[in-house]
N, C-alpha and C positions, 0 to 999 in steps of 0.2 A: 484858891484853886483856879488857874487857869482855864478858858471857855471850853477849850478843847478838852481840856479833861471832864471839864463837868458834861459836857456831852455825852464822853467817851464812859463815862460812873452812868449815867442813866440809860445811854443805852444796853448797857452789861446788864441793868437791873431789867430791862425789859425783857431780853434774851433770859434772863433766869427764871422770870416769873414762867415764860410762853414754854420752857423745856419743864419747867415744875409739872408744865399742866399736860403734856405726853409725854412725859416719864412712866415707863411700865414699873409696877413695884415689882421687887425680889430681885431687881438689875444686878447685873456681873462689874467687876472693876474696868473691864474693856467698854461694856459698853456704856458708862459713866465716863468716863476716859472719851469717847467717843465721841459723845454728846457737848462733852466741855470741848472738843475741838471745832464742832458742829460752831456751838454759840462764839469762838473765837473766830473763824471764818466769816460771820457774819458780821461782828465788832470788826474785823478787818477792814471788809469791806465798805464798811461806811467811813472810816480812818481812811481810806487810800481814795473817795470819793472825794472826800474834802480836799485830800494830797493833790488831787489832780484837777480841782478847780482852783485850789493858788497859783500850780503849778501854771494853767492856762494864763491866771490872771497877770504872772510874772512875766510871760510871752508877751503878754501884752504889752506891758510895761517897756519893756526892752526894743519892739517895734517901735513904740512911740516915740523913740531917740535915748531914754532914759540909759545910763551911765551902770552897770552890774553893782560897781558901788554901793551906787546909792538904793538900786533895790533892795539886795543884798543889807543895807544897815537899818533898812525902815520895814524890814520884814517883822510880822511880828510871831512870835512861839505860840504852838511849834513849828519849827521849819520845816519845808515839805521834806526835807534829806531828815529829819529826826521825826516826822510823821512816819517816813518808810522804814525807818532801822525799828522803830516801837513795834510795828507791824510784823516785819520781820520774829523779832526776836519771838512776840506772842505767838506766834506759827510754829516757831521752831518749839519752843517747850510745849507748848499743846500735841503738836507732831507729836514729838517723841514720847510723852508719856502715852498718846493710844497705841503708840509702835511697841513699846514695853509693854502695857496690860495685854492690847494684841496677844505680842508674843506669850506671856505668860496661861491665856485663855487657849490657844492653839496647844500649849504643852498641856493644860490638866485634861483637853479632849485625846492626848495620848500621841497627838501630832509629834516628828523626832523634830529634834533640833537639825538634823540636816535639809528636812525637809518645809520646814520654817524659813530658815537662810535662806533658800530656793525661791520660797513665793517673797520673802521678801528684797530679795539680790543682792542681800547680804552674806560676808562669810559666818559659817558659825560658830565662832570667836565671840563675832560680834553679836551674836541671837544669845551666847554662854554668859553675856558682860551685860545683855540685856535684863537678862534670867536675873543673875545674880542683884542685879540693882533694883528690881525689881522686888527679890526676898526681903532688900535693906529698907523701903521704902516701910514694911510693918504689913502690904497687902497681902502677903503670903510669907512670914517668917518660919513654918516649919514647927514654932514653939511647941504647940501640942503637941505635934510626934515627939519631937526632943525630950521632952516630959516624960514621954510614954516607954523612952529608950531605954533599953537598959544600961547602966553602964561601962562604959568600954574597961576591958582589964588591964590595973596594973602592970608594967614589964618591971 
């Protein structure tokens, strides 16, 4: 494993331990979802510190007369451009799953889906696509009702 990764595994494990320890019990999917976005902002954060002291370090390099080349081939992984896309991308799936529980926590308080779409400036298509990915995901599949339903009549 990679230094940077091993950094990036023990910082994760410290963020988990430190959210174990103010986690309120009986928590909702939202705010689990939340929390996990909380500690990936923080894991970010230290990711795009390091990003941005290579980053200086390579300025340096490049004043000094040195060739992109050859910076560029003695770089060592990960690269500050795949430090930022890793970062990226753990933003983006973290976003979106609190964007999804969100939504789905605003629907059981009775909140409409228009007015979801609204706080969140989205259409709501996209709060309906949220909903539904969200049932797929097992957080809310309905099953019990389903169970309870009666079933629909033959034509």
């Amino acid at each position: 494993m990679a230094d940077a990764e091993q950094v990036r595994v023990a910082d994760a494990e410290q963020v988990r331990v430190a959210d174990a320890e103010r986690r309120p019990s009986g928590e909702d999917a939202a705010a689990r979802a939340l929390e996990h976005l909380w500690a990936e902002i923080d894991l970010c954060i230290g990711e795009l510190e390091r990003a941005r002291d290579r980053a200086g370090r390579l300025l340096e390099q490049r004043a000094s007369g040195r060739q992109w080349l050859d910076i560029v081939t003695t770089e060592s992984r990960p690269l500050v451009v795949e430090s930022i896309s890793t970062v990226l991308s753990s933003l983006a799936t973290a976003g979106h799953a609190w964007r999804r529980d969100q939504a789905a926590a605003l629907q059981a308080e009775g909140v409409s889906i228009n007015r979801i779409a609204a706080l969140f400036g989205v259409t709501r298509q996209r709060i309906s696509a949220l909903l539904r990915e969200q049932g797929a995901t097992g957080a809310d599949t309905g099953e019990e009702d389903a169970a309870e339903a009666p079933a629909a009549p033959s034509l």
